[in-house]
C-alpha angles and dihedrals in degrees: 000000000000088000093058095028098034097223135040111213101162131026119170111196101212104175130127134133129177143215119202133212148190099239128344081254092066101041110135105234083224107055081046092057096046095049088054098049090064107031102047095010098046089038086047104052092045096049090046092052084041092051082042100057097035089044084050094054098041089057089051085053098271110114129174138052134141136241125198132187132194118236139166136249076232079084083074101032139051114237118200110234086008099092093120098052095040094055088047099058086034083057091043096049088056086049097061088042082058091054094038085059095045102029091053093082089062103051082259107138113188125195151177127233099190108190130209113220108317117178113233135172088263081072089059126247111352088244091037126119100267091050097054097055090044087055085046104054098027113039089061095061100040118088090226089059090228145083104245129252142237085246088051097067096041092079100057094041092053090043096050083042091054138069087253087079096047103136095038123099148129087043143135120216117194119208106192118130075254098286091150090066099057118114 
């Protein structure tokens, strides 16, 4: 991307799979192994190159950047059968708050968006099966009265990539419907 733009000043690292058990007893060490390679490895190696190229360009005289990381409201929560996934997103929100603290120094701000439940294609159709008992268990409880969409979560990521958010970093923005409010 540097080498055919000639400069990176956002990147927004946006990956996270899960894999599901019965219990965290039962939890298959491969399937834990594969869920963390993507979701803090993945997110890792994508946010070092990032701090690498933005650290580079500062001390040639060009500061600033963002970097912006996807979480979970399961860094709050505990999810039965999610260990995995919480513990990903838990690991990857320390590590924003790391580069917030280092990255400071050369006008580079990081970042967390961490979603509610927002129903992607990864759920299956919007009408399917998965989505209606999503809306079903979750609309109810949540003050908005409704899961979130894709198009809820493009605004945040474009404003923490974007000089509107300059003085924010090492945050986590939460983009819930505010689910995390209720009582």
């Amino acid at each position: 991307v540097a080498g055919h733009f000639g400069r990176i000043d956002s990147v927004f690292a946006n990956a996270g799979v899960g894999g599901g058990a019965k219990s965290f007893a039962e939890f298959p060490t491969e399937t834990y192994r594969r869920v963390l390679s993507v979701n803090l490895d993945g997110v890792f190696f994508t946010l070092r190159e990032a701090a690498r190229h933005m650290k580079a360009r500062a001390e040639a005289g060009e500061p600033g950047g963002s970097i912006v990381a996807c979480g979970s409201l399961s860094m709050y929560q505990g999810l039965p059968g999610k260990a995995e996934y919480a513990g990903s997103k838990s690991a990857i929100g320390a590590v924003i708050r790391s580069l917030s603290a280092e990255m400071g120094q050369y006008g580079v701000r990081a970042n967390v968006v961490a979603p509610g439940l927002i129903l992607t294609p990864m759920m299956g159709p919007a009408d399917g099966p998965a989505a209606q008992y999503l809306n079903g268990q979750y609309a109810p409880i949540t003050p908005m009265r409704r899961v979130g969409a894709v198009e809820d979560f493009e605004g945040i990521g474009a404003f923490l990539c974007s000089d509107a958010s300059s003085f924010i970093s090492g945050e986590t923005i939460n983009v819930d419907g505010g689910y995390m409010i209720r009582g």
